[in-house]
C-alpha positions as CSV (number, residue, x, y, z in Angstrom):
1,X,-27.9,-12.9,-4.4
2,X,-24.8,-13.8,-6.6
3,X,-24.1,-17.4,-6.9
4,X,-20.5,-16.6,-4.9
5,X,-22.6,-15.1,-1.8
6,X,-25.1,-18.3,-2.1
7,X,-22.3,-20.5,-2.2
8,X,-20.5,-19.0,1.0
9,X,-23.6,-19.1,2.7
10,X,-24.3,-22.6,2.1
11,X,-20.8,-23.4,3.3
12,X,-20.7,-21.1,6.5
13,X,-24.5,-22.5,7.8
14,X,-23.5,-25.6,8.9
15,X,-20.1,-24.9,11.1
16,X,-22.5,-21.8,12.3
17,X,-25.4,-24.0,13.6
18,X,-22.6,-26.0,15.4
19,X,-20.7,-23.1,16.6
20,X,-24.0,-22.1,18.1
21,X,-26.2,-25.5,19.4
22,X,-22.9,-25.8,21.3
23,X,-23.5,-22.7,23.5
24,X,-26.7,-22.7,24.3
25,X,-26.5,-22.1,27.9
26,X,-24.7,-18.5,26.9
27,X,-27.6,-17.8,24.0
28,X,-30.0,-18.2,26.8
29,X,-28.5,-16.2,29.4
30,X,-27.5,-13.8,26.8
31,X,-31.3,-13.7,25.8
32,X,-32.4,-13.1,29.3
33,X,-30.5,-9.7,29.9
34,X,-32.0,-8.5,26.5
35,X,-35.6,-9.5,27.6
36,X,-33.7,-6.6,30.5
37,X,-33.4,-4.3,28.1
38,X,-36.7,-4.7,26.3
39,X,-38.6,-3.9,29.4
40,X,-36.1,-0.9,30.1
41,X,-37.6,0.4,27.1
42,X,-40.5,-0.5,27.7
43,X,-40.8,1.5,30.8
44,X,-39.2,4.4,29.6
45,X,-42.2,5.6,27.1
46,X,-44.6,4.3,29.4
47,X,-43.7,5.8,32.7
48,X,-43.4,9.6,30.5
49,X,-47.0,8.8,29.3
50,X,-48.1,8.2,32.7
51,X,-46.4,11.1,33.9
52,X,-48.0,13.0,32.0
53,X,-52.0,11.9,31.8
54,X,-51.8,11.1,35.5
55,X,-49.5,13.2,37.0
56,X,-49.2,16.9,35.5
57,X,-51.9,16.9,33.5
58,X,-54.8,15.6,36.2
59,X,-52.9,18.4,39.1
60,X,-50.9,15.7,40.6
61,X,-47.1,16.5,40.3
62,X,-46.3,14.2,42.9
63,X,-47.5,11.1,40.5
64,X,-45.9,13.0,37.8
65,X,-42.7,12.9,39.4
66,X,-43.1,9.5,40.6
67,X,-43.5,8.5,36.8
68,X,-41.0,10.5,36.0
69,X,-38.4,8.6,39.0
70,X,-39.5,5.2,37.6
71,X,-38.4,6.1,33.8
72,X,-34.8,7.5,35.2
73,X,-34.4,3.9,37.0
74,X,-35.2,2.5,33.6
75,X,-32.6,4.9,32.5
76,X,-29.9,4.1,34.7
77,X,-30.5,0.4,34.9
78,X,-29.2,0.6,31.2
79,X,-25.7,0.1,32.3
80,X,-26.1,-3.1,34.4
81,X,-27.7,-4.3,31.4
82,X,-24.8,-3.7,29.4
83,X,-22.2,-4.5,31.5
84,X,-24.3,-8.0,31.7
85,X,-24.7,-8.0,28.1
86,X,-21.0,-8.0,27.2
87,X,-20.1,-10.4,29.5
88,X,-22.2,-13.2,28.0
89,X,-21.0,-11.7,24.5
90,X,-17.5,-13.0,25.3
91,X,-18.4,-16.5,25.7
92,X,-19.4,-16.5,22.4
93,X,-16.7,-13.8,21.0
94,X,-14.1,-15.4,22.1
95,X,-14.3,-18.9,21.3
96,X,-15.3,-18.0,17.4
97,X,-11.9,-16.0,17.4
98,X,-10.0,-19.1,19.0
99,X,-12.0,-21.1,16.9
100,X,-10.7,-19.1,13.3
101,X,-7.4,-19.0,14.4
102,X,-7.2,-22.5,14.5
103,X,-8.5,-22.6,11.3
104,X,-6.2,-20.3,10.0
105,X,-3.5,-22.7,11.6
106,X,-4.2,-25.7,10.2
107,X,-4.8,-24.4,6.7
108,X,-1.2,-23.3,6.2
109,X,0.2,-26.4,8.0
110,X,-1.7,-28.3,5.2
111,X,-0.4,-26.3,2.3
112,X,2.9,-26.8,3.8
113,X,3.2,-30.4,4.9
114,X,4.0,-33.1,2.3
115,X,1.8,-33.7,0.3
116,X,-0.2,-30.4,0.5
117,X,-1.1,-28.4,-2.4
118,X,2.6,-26.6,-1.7
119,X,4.1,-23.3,-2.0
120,X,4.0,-20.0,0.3
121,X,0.7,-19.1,1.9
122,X,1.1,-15.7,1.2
123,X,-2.2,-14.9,3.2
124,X,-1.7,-16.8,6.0
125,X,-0.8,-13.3,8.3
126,X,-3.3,-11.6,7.4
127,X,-5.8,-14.5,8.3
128,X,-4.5,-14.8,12.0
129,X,-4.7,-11.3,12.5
130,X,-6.4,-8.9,10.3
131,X,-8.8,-10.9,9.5
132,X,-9.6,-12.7,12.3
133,X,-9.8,-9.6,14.2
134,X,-12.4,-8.6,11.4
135,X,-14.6,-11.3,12.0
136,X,-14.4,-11.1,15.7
137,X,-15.4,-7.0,15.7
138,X,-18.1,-8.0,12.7
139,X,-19.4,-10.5,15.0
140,X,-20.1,-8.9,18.1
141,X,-21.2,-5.9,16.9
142,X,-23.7,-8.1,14.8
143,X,-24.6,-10.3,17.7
144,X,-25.2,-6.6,19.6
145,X,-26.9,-4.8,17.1
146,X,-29.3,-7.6,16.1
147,X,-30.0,-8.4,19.9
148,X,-30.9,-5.1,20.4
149,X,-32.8,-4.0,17.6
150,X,-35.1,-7.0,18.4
151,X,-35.6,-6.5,22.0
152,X,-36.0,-3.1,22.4
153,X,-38.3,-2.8,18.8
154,X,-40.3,-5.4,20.9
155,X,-40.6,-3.3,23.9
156,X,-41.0,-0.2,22.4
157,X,-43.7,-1.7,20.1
158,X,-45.3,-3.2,22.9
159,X,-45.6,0.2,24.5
160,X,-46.8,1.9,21.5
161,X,-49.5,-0.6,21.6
162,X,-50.5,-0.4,25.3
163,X,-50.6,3.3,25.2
164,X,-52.8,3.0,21.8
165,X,-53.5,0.9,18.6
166,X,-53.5,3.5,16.8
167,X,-50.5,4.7,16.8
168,X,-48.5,1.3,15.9
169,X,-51.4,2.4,12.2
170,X,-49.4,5.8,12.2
171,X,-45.5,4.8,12.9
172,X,-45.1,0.8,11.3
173,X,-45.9,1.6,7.6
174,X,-43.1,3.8,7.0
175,X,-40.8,2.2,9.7
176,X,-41.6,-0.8,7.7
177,X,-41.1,0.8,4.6
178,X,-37.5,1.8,5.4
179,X,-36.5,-1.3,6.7
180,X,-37.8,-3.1,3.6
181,X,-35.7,-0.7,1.6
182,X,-32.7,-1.1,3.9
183,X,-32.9,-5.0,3.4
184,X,-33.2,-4.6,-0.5
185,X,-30.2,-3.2,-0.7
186,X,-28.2,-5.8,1.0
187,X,-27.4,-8.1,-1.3
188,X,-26.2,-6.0,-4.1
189,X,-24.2,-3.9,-2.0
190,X,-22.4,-7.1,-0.6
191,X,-21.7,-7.6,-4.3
192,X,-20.6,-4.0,-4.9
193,X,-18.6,-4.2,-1.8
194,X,-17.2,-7.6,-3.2
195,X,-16.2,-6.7,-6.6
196,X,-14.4,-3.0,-5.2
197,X,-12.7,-5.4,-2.5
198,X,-11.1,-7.5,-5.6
199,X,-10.6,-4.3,-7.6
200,X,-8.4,-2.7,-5.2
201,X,-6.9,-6.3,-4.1
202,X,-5.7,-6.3,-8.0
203,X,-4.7,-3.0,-8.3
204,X,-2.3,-2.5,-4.9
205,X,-1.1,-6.1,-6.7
206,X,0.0,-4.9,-10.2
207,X,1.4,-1.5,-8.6
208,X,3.8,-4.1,-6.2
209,X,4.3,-6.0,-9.2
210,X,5.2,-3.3,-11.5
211,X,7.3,-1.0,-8.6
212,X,9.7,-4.4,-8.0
213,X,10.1,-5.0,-11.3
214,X,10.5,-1.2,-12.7
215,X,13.8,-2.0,-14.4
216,X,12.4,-4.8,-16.2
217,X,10.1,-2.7,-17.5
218,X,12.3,-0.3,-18.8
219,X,14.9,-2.8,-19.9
220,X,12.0,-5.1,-21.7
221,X,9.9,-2.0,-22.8
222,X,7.1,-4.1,-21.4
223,X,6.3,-0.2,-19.5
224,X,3.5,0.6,-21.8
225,X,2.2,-2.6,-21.7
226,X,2.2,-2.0,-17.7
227,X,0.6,0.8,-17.4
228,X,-2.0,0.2,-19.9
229,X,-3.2,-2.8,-17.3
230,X,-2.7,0.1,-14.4
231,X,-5.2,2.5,-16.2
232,X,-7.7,-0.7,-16.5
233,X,-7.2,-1.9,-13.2
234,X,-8.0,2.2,-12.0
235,X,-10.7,2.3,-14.7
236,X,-12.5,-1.1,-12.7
237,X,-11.7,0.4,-9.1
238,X,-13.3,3.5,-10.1
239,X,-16.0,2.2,-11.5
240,X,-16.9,-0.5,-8.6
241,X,-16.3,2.6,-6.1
242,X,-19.2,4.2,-8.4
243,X,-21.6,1.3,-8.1
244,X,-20.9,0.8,-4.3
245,X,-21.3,4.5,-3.7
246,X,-24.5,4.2,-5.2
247,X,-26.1,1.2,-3.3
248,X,-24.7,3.3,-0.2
249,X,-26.8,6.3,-1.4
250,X,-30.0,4.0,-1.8
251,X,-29.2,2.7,1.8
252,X,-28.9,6.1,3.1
253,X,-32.4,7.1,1.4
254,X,-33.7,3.6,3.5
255,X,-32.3,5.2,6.5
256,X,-34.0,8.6,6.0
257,X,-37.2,6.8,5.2
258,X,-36.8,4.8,8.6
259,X,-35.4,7.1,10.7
260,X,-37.2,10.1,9.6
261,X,-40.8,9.5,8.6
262,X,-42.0,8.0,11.7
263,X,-41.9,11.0,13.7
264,X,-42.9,12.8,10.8
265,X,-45.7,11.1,10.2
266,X,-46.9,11.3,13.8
267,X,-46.7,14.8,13.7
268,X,-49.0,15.0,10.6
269,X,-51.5,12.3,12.2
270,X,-51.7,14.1,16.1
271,X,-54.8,16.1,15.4
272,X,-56.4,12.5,13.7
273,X,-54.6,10.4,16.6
274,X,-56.7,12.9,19.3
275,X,-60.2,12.5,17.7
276,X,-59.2,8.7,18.2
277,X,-59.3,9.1,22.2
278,X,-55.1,9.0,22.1
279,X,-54.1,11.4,25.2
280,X,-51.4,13.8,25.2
281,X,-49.1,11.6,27.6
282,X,-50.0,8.6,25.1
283,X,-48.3,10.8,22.0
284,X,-45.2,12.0,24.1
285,X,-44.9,8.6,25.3
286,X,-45.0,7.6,21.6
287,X,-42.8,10.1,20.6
288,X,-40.1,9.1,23.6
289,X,-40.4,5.1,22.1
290,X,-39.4,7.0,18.6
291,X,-36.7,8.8,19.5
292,X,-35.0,6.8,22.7
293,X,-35.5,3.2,21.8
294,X,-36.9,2.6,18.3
295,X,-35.4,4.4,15.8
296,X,-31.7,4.5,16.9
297,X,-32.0,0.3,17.4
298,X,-32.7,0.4,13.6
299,X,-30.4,3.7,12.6
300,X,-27.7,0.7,14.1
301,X,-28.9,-2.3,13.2
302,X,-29.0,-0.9,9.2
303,X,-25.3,0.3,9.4
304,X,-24.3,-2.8,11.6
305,X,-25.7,-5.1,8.7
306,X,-24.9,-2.6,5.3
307,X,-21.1,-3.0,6.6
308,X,-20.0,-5.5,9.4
309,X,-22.5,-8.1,7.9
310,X,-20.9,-8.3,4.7
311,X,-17.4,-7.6,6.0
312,X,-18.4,-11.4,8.1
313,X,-19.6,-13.4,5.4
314,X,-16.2,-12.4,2.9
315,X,-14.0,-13.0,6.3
316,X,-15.4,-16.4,7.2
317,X,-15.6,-17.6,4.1
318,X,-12.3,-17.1,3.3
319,X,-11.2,-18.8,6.4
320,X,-13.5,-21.8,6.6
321,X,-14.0,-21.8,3.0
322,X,-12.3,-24.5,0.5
323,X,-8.2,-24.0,-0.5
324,X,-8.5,-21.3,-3.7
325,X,-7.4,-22.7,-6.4
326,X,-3.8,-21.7,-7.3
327,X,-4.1,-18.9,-9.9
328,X,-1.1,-17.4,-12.0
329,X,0.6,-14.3,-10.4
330,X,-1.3,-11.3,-12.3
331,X,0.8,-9.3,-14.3
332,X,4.0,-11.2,-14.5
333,X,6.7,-8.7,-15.8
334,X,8.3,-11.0,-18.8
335,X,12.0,-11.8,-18.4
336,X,14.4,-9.7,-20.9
337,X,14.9,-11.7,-24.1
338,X,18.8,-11.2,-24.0
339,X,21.1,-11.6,-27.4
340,X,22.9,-15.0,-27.1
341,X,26.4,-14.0,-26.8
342,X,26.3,-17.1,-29.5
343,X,25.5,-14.6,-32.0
344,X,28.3,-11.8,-31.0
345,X,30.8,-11.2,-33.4
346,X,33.8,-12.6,-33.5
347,X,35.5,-9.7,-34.6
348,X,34.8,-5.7,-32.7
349,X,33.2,-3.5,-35.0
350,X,31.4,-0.5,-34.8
351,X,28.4,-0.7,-32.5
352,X,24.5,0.6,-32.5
353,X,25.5,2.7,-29.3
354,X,28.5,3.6,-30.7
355,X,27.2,5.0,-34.0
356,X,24.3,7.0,-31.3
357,X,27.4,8.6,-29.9
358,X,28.5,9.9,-33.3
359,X,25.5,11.4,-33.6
360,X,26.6,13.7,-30.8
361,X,30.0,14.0,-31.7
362,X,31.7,17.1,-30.9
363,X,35.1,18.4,-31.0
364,X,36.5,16.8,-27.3
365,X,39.5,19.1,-27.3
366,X,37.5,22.4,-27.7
367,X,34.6,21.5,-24.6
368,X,34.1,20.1,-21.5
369,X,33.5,16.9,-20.9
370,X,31.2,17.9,-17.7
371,X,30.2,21.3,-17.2
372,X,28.0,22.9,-14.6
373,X,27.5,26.3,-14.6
374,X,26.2,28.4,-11.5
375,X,23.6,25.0,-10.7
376,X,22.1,25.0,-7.7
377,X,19.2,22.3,-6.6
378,X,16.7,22.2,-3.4
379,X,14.1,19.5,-2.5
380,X,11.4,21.6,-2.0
381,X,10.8,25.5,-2.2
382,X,11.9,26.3,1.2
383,X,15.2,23.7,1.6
384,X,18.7,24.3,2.2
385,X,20.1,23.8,-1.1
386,X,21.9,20.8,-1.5
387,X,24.2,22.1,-4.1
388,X,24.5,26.0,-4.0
389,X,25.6,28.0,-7.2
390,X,28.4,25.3,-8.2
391,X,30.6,26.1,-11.0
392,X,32.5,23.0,-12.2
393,X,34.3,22.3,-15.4
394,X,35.7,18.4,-16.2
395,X,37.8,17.8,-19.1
396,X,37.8,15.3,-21.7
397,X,39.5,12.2,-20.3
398,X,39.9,13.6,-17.2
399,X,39.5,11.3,-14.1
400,X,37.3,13.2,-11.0
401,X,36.8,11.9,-7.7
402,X,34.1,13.6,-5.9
403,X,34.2,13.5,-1.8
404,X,32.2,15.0,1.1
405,X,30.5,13.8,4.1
406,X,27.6,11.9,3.7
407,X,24.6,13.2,2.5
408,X,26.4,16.5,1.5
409,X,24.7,16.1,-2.5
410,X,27.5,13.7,-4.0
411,X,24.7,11.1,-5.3
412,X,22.7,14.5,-6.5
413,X,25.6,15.7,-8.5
414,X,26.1,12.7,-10.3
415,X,22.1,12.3,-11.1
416,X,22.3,16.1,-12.0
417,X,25.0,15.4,-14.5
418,X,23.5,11.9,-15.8
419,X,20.8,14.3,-16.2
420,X,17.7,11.6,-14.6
421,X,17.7,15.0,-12.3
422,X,17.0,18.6,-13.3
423,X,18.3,21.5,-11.2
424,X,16.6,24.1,-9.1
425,X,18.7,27.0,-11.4
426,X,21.6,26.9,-13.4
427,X,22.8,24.4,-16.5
428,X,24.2,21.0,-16.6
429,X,26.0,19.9,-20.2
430,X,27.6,17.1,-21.2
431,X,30.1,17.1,-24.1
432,X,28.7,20.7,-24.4
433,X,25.3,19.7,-25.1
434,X,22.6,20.4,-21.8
435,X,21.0,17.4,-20.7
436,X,17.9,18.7,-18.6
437,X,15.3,17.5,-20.5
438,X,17.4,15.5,-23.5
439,X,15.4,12.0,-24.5
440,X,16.8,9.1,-22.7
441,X,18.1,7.5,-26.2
442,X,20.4,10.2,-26.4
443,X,21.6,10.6,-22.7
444,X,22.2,6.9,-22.8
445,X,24.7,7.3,-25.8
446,X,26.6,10.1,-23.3
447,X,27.2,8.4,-20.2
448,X,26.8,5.9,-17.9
449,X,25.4,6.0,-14.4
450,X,26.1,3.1,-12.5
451,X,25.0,3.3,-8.4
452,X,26.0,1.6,-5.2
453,X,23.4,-0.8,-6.3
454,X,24.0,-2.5,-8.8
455,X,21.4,-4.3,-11.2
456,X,22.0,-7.9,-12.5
457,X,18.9,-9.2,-14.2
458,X,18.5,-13.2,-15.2
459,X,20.2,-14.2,-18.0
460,X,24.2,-15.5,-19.2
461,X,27.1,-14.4,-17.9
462,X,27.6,-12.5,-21.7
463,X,24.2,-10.9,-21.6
464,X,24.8,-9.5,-18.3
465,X,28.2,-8.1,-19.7
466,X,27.3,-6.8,-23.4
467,X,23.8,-5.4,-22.3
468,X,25.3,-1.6,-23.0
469,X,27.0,-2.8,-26.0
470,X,25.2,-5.7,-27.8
471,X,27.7,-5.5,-30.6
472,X,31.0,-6.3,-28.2
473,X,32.5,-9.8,-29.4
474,X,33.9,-12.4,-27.3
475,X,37.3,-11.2,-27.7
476,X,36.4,-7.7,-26.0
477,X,34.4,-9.6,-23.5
478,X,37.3,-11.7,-22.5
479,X,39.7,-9.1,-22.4
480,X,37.4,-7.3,-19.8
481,X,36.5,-10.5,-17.6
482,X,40.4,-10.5,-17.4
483,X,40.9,-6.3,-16.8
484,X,38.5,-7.1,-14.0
485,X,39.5,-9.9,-12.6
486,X,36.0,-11.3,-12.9
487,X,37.6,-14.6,-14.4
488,X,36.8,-17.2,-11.3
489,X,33.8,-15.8,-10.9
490,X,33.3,-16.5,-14.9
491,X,34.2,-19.9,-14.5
492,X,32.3,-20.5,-11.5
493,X,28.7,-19.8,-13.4
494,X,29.9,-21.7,-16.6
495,X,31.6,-19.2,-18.6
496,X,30.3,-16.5,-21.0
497,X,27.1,-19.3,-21.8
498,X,26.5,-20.0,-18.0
499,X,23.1,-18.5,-15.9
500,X,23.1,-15.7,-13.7
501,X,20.7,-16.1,-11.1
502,X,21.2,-12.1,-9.0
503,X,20.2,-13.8,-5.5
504,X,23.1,-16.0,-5.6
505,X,25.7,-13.6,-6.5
506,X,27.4,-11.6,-3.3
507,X,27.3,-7.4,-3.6
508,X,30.8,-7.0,-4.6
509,X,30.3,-10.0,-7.5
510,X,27.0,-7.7,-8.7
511,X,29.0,-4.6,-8.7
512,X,32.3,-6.4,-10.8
513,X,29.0,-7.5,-13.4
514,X,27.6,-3.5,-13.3
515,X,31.5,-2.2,-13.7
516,X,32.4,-4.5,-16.8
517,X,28.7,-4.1,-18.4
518,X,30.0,-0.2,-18.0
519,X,33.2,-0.4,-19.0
520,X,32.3,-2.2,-22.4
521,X,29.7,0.6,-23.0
522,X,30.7,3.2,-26.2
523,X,29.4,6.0,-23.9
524,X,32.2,8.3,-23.4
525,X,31.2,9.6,-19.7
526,X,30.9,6.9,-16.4
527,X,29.7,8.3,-13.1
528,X,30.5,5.7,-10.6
529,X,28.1,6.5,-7.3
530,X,30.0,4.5,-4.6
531,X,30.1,1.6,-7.1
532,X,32.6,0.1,-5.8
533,X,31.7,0.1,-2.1
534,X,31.4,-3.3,-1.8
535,X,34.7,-4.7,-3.1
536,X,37.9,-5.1,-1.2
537,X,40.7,-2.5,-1.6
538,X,42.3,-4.5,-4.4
539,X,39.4,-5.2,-6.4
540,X,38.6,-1.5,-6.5
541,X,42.2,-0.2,-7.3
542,X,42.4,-2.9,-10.4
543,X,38.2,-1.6,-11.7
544,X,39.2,1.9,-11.3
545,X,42.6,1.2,-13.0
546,X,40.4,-0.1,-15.8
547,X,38.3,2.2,-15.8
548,X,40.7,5.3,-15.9
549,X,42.1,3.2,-18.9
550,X,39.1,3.4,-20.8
551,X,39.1,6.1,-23.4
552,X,36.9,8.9,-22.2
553,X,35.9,10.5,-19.4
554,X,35.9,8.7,-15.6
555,X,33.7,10.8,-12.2
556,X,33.9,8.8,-9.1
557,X,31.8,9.3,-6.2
558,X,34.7,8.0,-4.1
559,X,34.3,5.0,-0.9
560,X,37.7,5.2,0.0
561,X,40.7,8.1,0.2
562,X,42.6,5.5,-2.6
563,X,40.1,6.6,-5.4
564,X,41.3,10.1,-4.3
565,X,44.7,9.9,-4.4
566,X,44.4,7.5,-8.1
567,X,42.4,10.9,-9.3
568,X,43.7,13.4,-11.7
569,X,41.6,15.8,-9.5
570,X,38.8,15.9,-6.6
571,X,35.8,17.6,-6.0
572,X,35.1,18.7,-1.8
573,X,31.9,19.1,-1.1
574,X,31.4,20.6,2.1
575,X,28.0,22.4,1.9
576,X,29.6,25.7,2.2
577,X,32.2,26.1,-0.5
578,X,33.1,23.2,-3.3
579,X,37.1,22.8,-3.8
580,X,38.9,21.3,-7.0
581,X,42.6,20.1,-6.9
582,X,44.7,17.6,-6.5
583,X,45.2,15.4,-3.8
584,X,48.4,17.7,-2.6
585,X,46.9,20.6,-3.2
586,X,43.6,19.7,-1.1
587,X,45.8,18.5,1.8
588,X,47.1,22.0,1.9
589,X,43.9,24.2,0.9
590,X,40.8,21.7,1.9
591,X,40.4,21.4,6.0
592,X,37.6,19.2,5.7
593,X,39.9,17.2,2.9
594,X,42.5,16.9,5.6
595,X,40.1,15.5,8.2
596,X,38.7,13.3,5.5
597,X,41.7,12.1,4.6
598,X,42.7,11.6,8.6
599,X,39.8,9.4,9.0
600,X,40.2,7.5,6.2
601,X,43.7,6.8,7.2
602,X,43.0,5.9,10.8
C-alpha cells in the first residue's frame, strides 16, 4: 500500500466508525434481510438436489416437483428481499451524502471567510456534486456487493457442505485461489488508478492553460516550450494508462481463475466425487450453488471492489481529508517581456518590420495589391462553398469595403487573403506573391489582420501600441494617439509609461489599442474584420479616416453602410454572384446592396 493510500485510510477510519456505531439499528435490520437472502440461496441448491435424489431419480415426480416448487419460492422471494434490502440501504445512503455535502460546505466557507487560507475554491462544484454523487453510487454498490457476496457465499457454502464435504475439497481451492489473486491486485491498481487520475487531471490542465493563453504563446515564443510539457504530460498519461491496463489484465486473469475453475474443476473431479458416495442430485445441486449464487456474488464483489472501492477512498478523502496545500498553477504561460517604450527612439527610422517588407518589395504600380483568382473554399468535401470561383483584383492604395449578410464568407475572405486560411481551389496573392503556405515571418511583413476581437495583452500603454513596430518613436506614437483620438483614454492609464490591464478596458477602448497597434505597423496591407464594431459612428469614421490615410492598402469588412460609402470601392457578397463598384454604382446594379443599404438606413 502507498504511503498516500495508508494515510487516507488512517484518516477516513475514524469518521467511518462514527458514521456507522451511529446506525446501528439500520446495520442490523439491514443484516437480517441478508441472513433472507442467504437462506434463499441456500434453498435453491438444496431443494434441486432433493429434487433430484428423491424425487425423479427414486420414481417419485411428485416429490420432485415439490422440490422443484420450493426452489422457485426461493426464487421469487428474491425480490422482496431486495426491495427490503434497498430500503434499509437508504438509511445509510442518504445520510453519508447529506453528511459530505456538508462537508463540502463548510470547507469552502472556511477558505472563504476571514481568516481562511483565501482565494477561489476552484473545486468546490465538483465536490457537491460530482463527487459527492461518486461517493454515494461507490458506496451503496459497495455496501450491496459486500453484503451479498458474504451472505449468499455463506449460504451457498453451507449447502455445498450439507449436500457433501467433499465437494467444498473440490470448489474452495481454486475459488480461493482467485479471490486471493483478485485481492492482490488491489492495492497497486488503486495506485495505478491514482497516478492515471493525476495524469489526466494535469494534462486537461495544461491543454486549458495553453488553449486561453494561445496568443501568449505565440507572441512570447513560449509555444515550443508548451508543447514540449504537452508531449510529457501525454507521454505520463500513456504510460499510467499502460500500467493500469495491466493490473486490470491481472484482475481479469483473478476473475477467470474464480469464476471459471470451480466448475471446471468439478467436472474433472465428478467420477472421484461419485466413488465418494456424492449422488447425482448432490453434484447438480452443487453445480446450481456455482452457477446461481456463488460465483456471480464474487464475479460482483471483484469488479464492485477493483473500481467503486478505490473510486471511495480518493472521493472521501478528498472531501474529509486536510485543506491541500496551495500549489503554483502548473504551466503558467510567462507574461511578454515588452520593449520599454523608454528605449524607443526619439527620432523614426527605418524599422526591423519595415526592412522585412523590403525584402518583398515589388513594383506596386505594375500588381495588385490583393488578387484572387478563380478561389473557391468549402468546409468539408460535400459543403456549399462559401466562396464560389471568385475573381477579385484590389489595387495598390486602394480602399475596399467588403459587405454581405452575415455569415455569407466575409471573415473567410479576409483569412483567405491574410493567408492563416488556404482555399479549396484557386490562388490567393498578395503584392503578387501567393500566400498559401508562405512562413508566417514573411506574411506578417505583408499585412495585417486585425478581427472583431481585439487582443490587448499586459503591459504599457506604448507596448500595446509599438508591438507591430518596435522601432516607432514617441513622436509617431503621439501623432497616432492623436489620429485616433485615443488621447483621454492615454491619459487616463498614465500615458505612454502607464499599465494596461485588458479586463478593465471596454470593447471599443481594445479595438482603438488593436487599430493604432495596426496603423503604426510597416505592413503595407490591413484587413479590418468588423474591427470597428464596437465604436460609436464617430470614432469609426475618424479610425478609418486614419486608416485610409495611411500609405498602402486598406480592406474593410464593413459594420456600418458609412464604411461603404467612405470606400473607393465595395465587394457584395451574396452567395450567388460577388459585385465590385462604387457605392453609386451598387445602388443601381446590387439589389441586395440596395436592401442593405435600406436597412442600414432605417
Amino acid at each position: 500500500m502507498t504511503s498516500a493510500e495508508a494515510g487516507a485510510l488512517r484518516r477516513l477510519a475514524p469518521p467511518a466508525r462514527r458514521f456507522l456505531a451511529h446506525r446501528k439499528g439500520v446495520l442490523v435490520r439491514l443484516a437480517l434481510w441478508s441472513l433472507a437472502e442467504s437462506g434463499q440461496a441456500f434453498l435453491v441448491g438444496h431443494a434441486v438436489a432433493r429434487s433430484v435424489d428423491e424425487g425423479f431419480l427414486a420414481g417419485d415426480p411428485r416429490r420432485g416437483l415439490l422440490w422443484l416448487g420450493v426452489a422457485l419460492v426461493a426464487v421469487l422471494s428474491g425480490a422482496r428481499v431486495v426491495r427490503g434490502v434497498f430500503a434499509q440501504l437508504a438509511g445509510v445512503t442518504e445520510p453519508l451524502r447529506d453528511g459530505l455535502v456538508r462537508r463540502a460546505v463548510d470547507r469552502s466557507m472556511a477558505r472563504a471567510a476571514p481568516g481562511g487560507p483565501g482565494g477561489t475554491d476552484r473545486a468546490a462544484v465538483s465536490r457537491l456534486t460530482n463527487q459527492v454523487e461518486i461517493a454515494r453510487d461507490s458506496f451503496a454498490g459497495l455496501v450491496l456487493t459486500l453484503r451479498s457476496f458474504v451472505f449468499t457465499a455463506a449460504g451457498a457454502l453451507l449447502g455445498l457442505l450439507s449436500l457433501h464435504p467433499a465437494l467444498l475439497v473440490v470448489v474452495l481451492p481454486p475459488l480461493a485461489a482467485g479471490l486471493a489473486l483478485f485481492l492482490v491486485t488491489l492495492r497497486p491498481m488503486a495506485a495505478a488508478q491514482r497516478r492515471a487520475l493525476a495524469a489526466d487531471e494535469a494534462l486537461g490542465d495544461h491543454a486549458a492553460s495553453a488553449r486561453a493563453a494561445l496568443r501568449d504563446l505565440a507572441a512570447c515564443g513560449t509555444g515550443p516550450g508548451a508543447e514540449r510539457r504537452g508531449a510529457d504530460l501525454v507521454a505520463d498519461a500513456a504510460a499510467a494508462a499502460r500500467t493500469l491496463a495491466g493490473w486490470a489484465a491481472v484482475r481479469t486473469a483473478a476473475l477467470g481463475v474464480a469464476g471459471h475453475l470451480p466448475v471446471l474443476a468439478l467436472l474433472i473431479a465428478v467420477e472421484w466425487l461419485r466413488g465418494h458416495g456424492v449422488s447425482v442430485g448432490a453434484l447438480l445441486g452443487a453445480f446450481t450453488y456455482l452457477v446461481q449464487s456463488l460465483l456471480p456474488a464474487l464475479h460482483t464483489l471483484m469488479t464492485a471492489l477493483g473500481a467503486a472501492g478505490s473510486r471511495l477512498l480518493v472521493v472521501l478523502d478528498r472531501i474529509l481529508g486536510p485543506e491541500p496545500e496551495p500549489e503554483p498553477e502548473p504551466d503558467r504561460v510567462p507574461e511578454p517581456v515588452p520593449v520599454p517604450v523608454s528605449v524607443l527612439k526619439s527620432e523614426p527610422g527605418p524599422s526591423t518590420a519595415s526592412a522585412s517588407a523590403a525584402a518583398f518589395a515589388v513594383d506596386m504600380a505594375a500588381v495588385p495589391a490583393v488578387e484572387l483568382r478563380a478561389v473557391t473554399l468549402s468546409y468539408g468535401v460535400r459543403a456549399e462553398p462559401v466562396l464560389d470561383a471568385l475573381d477579385l483584383c484590389v489595387a495598390p492604395g486602394e480602399h475596399l469595403a467588403v459587405v454581405g449578410p452575415s455569415g455569407i464568407g466575409k471573415s473567410t475572405l479576409t483569412r483567405l487573403v491574410a493567408g492563416t486560411l488556404a482555399p479549396s481551389s484557386g490562388e490567393v496573392r498578395v503584392a503578387g506573391r501567393p500566400v498559401t503556405g508562405r512562413p508566417a515571418a514573411e506574411l506578417a511583413a505583408l499585412r495585417v489582420l486585425v478581427p472583431q476581437d481585439a487582443y490587448v495583452f499586459s503591459g504599457t500603454v506604448g507596448d500595446n501600441l509599438a508591438y507591430l513596430n518596435t522601432d516607432a518613436c514617441r513622436a509617431e506614437l503621439d501623432a497616432a494617439v492623436g489620429a485616433f483620438g485615443l488621447g483621454p483614454l492615454v491619459e487616463r492609464l498614465g500615458g505612454l509609461d502607464g499599465t494596461v490591464r485588458p479586463a478593465e478596458l471596454s470593447p471599443g477602448e481594445r479595438q482603438l489599442v488593436a487599430l493604432v497597434r495596426a496603423y503604426l505597423s510597416p505592413a503595407p496591407l490591413l484587413l479590418l474584420d468588423e474591427a470597428t464594431c464596437h465604436l460609436d459612428p464617430a470614432s469609426e469614421a475618424r479610425a478609418e479616416e486614419a486608416l485610409a490615410g495611411r500609405a498602402g492598402t486598406l480592406v474593410v469588412v464593413a459594420h456600418r453602410l458609412s464604411s461603404a460609402v467612405r470606400a473607393d470601392r465595395t465587394l457584395v457578397l451574396d452567395g450567388v454572384r460577388a459585385r465590385c463598384g462604387t457605392h453609386a454604382e451598387l445602388l443601381d446594379r446590387s439589389p441586395l446592396y440596395r436592401d442593405l443599404a435600406g436597412h442600414w438606413n432605417s
